[in-house]
C-alpha positions in Angstrom: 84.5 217.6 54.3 82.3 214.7 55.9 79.2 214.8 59.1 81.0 214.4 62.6 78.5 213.2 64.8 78.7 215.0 68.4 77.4 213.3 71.6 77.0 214.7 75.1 77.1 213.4 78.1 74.9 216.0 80.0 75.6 214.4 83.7 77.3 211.1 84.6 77.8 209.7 87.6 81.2 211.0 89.0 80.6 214.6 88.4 79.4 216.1 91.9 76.7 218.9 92.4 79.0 220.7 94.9 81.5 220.5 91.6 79.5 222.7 89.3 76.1 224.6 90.1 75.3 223.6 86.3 75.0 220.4 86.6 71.5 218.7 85.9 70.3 216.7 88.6 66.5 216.1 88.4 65.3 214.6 85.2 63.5 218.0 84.4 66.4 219.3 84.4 68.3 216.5 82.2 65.8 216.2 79.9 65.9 219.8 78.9 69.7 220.1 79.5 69.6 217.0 76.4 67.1 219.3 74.5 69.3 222.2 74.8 72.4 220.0 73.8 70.1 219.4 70.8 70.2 222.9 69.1 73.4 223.7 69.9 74.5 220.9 67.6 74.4 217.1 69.7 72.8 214.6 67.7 73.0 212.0 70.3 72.5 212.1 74.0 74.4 210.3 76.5 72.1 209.8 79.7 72.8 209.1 83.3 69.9 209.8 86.2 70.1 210.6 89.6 68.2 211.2 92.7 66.5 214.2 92.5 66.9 215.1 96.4 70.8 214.7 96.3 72.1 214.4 93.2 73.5 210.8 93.9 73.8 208.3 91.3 70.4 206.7 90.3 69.6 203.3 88.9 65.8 203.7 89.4 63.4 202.9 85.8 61.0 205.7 87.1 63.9 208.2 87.0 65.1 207.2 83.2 61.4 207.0 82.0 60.7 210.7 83.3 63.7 211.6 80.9 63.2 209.9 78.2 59.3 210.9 77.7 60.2 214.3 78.3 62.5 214.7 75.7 60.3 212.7 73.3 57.6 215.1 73.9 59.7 217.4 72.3 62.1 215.8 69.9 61.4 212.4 68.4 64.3 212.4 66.2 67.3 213.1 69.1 69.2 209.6 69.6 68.9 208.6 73.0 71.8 206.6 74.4 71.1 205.2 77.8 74.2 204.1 80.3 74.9 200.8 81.6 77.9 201.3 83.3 76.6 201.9 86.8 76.9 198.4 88.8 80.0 197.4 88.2 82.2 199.3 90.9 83.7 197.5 94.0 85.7 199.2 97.0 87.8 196.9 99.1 87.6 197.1 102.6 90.6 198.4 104.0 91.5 195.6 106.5 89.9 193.1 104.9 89.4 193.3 100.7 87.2 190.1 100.2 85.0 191.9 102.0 83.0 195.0 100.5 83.3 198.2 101.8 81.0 201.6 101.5 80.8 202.7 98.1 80.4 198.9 96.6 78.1 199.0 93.7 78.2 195.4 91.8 74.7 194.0 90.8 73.7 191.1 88.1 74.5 191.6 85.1 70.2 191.6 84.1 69.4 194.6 87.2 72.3 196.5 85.4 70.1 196.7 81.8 66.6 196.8 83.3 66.1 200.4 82.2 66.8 199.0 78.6 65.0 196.1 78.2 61.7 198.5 79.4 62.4 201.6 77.6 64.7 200.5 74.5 67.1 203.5 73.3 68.6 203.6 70.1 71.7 203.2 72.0 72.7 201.2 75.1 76.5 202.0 76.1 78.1 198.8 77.1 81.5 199.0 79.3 84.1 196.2 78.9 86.7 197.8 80.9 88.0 195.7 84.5 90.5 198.2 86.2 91.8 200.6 88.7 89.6 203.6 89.5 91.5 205.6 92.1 91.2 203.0 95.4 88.6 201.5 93.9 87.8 198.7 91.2 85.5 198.9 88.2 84.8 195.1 87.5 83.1 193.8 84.1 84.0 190.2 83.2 83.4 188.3 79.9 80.4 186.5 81.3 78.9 189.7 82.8 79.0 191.6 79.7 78.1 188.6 77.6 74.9 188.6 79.3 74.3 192.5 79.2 75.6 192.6 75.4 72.8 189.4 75.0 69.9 191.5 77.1 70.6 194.8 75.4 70.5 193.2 71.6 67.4 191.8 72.6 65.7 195.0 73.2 66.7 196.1 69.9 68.9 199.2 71.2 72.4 199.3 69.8 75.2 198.8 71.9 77.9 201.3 71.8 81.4 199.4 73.1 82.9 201.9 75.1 87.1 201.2 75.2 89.1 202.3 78.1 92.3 200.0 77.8 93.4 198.5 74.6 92.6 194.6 75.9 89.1 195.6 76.1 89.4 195.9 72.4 90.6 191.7 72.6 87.3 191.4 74.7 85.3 193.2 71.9 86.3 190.6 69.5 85.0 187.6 71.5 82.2 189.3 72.0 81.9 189.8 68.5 82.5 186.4 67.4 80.0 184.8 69.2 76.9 187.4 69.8 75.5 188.8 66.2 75.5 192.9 66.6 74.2 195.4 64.0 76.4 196.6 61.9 78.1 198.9 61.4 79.1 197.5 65.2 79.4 201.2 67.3 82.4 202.4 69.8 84.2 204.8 71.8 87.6 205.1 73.4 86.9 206.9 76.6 91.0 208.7 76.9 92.3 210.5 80.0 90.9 208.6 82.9 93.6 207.6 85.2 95.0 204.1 84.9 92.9 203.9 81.7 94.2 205.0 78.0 96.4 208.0 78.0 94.4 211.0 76.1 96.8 211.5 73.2 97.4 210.7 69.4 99.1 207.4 70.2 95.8 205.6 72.1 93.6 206.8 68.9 95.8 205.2 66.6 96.1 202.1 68.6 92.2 202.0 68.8 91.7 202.4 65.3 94.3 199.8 64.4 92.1 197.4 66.5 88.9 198.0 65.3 87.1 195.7 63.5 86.0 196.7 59.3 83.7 199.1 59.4 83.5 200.0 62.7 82.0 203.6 63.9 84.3 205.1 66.3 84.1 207.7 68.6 86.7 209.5 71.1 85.9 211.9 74.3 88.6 213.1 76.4 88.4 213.9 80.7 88.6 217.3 82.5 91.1 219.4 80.2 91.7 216.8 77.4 88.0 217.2 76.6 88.4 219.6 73.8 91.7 218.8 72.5 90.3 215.4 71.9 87.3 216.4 69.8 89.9 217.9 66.7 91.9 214.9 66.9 89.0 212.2 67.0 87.6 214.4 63.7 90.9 214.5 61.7 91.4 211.0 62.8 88.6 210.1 61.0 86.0 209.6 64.2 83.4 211.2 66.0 83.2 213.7 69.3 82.0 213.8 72.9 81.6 216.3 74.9 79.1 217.1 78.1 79.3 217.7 82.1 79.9 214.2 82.8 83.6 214.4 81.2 84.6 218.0 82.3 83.2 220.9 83.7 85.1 223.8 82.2 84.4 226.0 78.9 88.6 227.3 79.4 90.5 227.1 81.7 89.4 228.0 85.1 85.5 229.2 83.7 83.0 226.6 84.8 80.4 225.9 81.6 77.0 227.4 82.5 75.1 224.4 80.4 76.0 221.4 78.6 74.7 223.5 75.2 77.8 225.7 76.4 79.9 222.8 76.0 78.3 221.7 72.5 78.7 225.0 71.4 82.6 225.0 71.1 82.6 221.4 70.4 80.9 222.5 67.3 82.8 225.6 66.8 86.0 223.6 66.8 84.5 221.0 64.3 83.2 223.6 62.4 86.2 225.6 62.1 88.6 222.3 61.0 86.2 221.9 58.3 83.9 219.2 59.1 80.1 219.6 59.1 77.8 218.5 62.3 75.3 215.8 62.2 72.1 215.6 62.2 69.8 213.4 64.3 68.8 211.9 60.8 72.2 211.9 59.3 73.6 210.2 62.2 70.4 207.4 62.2 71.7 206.6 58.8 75.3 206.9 59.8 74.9 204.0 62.7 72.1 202.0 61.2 69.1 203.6 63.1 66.8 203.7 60.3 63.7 204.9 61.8 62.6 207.3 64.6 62.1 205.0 67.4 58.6 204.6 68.9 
């Protein structure tokens, strides 16, 4: 038996309101869907924003600040883990793809980890991944990341790697090499997402076989891989995701009322395999967070 830490990712950016009714869209409402992630078992929370009037991906400080003194009014021990990943997307147009079209999201690397530098997480996800996403293009080069790795160090949260292609693994290790991160040095293998990693034993092994010593890994699965992929990131020897932003549904064809839904069988399935859930506290210790951040 051994702690399994379990994240969730209460909102995203690609999960649309007109999706689910459950999803959290004001940060009221994602600040107390993290707190209820909390007691049903999540010891880290994975945090997106968004505008409060539509639901539309946010970028705004105000909008992550609102979240994360909400939930510290209420839990100072939860490990708040705060996206980078939005910025980095690029639509050709159709006649014309030097050009941008609608939809085109690139900024500097620095506008892309302002939120972090000001309110410094425990935890600052940091995307390697360059690749297909459906018509569109998610683009993060060496240099781009380089700088966001060197901006998010600096504030003192750690960055989690997140994996979605085995050469962003190669990238990892330049990275690595040159930049000096905390150990023990923190990812995840994000499996399912088309023309990324296919969700299946094979991709975790691979992963795993990449890492570098004494990494801390974890694994999350899309739509219906979701909770297939939390029992094999746990016998694998790794650590669980779950949460709206990655799939919607409890079982087939029943839309989770809450992301504590969600954490609920994530836990139950951990639970059942043997494994016992982790603290906030445990997992501080786990990933070299010490301390309760101020």
């Amino acid at each position: 038996m051994r702690d399994v830490i379990l994240t969730c990712a209460v909102t995203g950016n690609i999960t649309k309101p007109n999706q689910t009714p459950h999803l959290p869209i004001t940060p009221l409402q994602i600040a107390q869907s993290c707190l209820e992630a909390a007691d049903a078992g999540a010891a880290i929370v994975h945090i997106h924003v968004r505008h409060p009037e539509n639901g539309r991906p946010s970028m705004e400080i105000a909008h992550y600040r609102e979240v994360v003194e909400r939930i510290r009014e209420r839990n100072e021990d939860l490990i708040l883990n705060l996206t980078t990943g939005p910025g980095g997307r690029y639509v050709p147009d159709p006649e014309n793809p030097r050009q941008a079209a609608p939809g085109t999201s690139l900024l500097p690397p620095l506008q892309r980890v302002g939120h972090i530098s000001e309110l410094r997480p425990d935890i600052a996800t940091l995307d390697l991944n360059t690749m297909n996403s459906g018509d569109q293009v998610v683009m993060n080069t060496p240099r781009n990341t380089r700088i966001m790795a060197e901006a998010i160090l600096a504030s003192g949260a750690k960055p989690e790697i997140e994996i979605f292609n085995p050469g962003d693994l190669v990238l990892a290790r330049d990275h690595l090499a040159k930049l000096r991160f905390p150990d023990p040095v923190m990812f995840s293998f994000v499996l399912g997402v088309k023309y990324g990693w296919p969700a299946q034993l094979e991709s975790i092994a691979l992963g795993k076989n990449l890492l570098p010593p004494g990494a801390v890994w974890s694994v999350f699965g899309v739509g219906p891989h979701s909770f297939p992929m939390v029992a094999l990131a746990a016998l694998m020897g790794g650590h669980a995701r779950v949460g709206l932003e990655d799939n919607i549904y409890l079982e087939k064809g029943v839309l989770a009322r809450s992301n504590a839904a969600l954490c609920e069988k994530a836990a139950r399935i951990l639970t059942d395999l043997g494994f016992r859930l982790a603290s906030a506290a445990d997992a501080r210790g786990m990933l070299g967070l010490k301390t309760v951040r101020p």
